[in-house]
C-alpha atoms as a printed R data frame, in Angstrom:
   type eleno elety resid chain resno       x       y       z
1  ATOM     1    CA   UNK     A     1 -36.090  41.289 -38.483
2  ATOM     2    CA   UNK     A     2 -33.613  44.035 -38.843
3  ATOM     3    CA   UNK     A     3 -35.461  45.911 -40.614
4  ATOM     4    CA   UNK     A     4 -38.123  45.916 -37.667
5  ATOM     5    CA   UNK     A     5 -35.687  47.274 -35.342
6  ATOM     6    CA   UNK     A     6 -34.728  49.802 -37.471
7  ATOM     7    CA   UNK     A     7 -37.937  50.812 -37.727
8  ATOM     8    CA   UNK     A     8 -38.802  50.898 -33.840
9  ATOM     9    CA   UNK     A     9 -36.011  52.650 -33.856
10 ATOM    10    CA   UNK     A    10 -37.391  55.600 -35.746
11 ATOM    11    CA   UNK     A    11 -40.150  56.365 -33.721
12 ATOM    12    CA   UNK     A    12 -38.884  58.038 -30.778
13 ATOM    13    CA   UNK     A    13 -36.645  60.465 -33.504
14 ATOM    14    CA   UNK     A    14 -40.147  60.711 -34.805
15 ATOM    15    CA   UNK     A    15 -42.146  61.732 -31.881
16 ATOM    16    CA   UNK     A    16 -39.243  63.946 -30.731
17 ATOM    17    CA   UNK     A    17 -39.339  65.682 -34.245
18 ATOM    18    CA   UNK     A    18 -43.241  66.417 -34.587
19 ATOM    19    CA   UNK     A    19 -42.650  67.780 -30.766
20 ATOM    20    CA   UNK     A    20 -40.354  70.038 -31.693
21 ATOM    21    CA   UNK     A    21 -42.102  71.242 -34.849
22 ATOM    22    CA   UNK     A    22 -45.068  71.947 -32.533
23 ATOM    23    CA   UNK     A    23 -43.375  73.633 -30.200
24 ATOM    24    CA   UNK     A    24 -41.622  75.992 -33.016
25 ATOM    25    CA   UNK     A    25 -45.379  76.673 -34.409
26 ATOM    26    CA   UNK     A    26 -46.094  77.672 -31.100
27 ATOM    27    CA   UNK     A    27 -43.363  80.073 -30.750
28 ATOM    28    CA   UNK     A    28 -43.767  81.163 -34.274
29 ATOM    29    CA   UNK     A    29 -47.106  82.426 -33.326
30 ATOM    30    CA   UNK     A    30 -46.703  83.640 -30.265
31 ATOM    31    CA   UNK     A    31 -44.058  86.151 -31.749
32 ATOM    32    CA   UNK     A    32 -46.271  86.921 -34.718
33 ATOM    33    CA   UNK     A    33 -49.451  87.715 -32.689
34 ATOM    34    CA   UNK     A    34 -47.438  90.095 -30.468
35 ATOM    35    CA   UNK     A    35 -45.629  91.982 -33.395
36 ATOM    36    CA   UNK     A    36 -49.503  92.305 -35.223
37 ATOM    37    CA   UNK     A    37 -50.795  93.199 -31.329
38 ATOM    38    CA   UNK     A    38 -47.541  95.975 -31.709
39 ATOM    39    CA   UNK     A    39 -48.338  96.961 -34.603
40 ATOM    40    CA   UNK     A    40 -52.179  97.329 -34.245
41 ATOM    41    CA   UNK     A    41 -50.974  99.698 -30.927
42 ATOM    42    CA   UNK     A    42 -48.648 101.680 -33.242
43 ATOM    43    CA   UNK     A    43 -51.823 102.421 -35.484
44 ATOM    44    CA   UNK     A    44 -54.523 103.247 -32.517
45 ATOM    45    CA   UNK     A    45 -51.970 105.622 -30.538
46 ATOM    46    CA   UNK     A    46 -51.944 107.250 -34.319
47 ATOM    47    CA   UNK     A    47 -55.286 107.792 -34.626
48 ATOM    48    CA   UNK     A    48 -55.808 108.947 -31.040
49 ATOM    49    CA   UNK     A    49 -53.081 111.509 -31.409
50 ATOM    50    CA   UNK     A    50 -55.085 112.413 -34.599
51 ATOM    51    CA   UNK     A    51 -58.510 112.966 -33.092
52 ATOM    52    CA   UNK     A    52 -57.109 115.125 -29.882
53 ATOM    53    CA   UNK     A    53 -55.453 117.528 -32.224
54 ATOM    54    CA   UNK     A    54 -58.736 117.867 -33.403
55 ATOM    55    CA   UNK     A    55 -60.837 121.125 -32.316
C-alpha cells in the first residue's frame, strides 16, 4: 500500500513537469521564430537596398 501512495504521489510532480516542458517548447519557439523572422528582415532590407542602387 505504500508503494501506492508513493505513486499517487508522483503524479502531480508529473503533470507539473510535462507543463513546464510545454511551456519551455513554447517559449523556445516563440524566440526562435522571431530571431529567423529577424533574420529573414536583415536579408530583404539587403536586397532592397541592392535593387534601388540599381539604375
Amino acid at each position: 500500500m505504500t508503494m501506492m501512495n508513493e505513486f499517487f504521489f508522483l503524479i502531480p510532480l508529473l503533470t507539473i513537469l510535462v507543463y513546464l516542458l510545454v511551456i519551455g517548447f513554447a517559449i523556445y519557439a516563440v524566440v526562435t521564430g522571431l530571431r529567423l523572422a529577424k533574420e529573414r528582415n536583415t536579408q530583404l532590407k539587403a536586397i532592397a537596398d541592392e535593387l534601388r542602387r540599381r539604375p
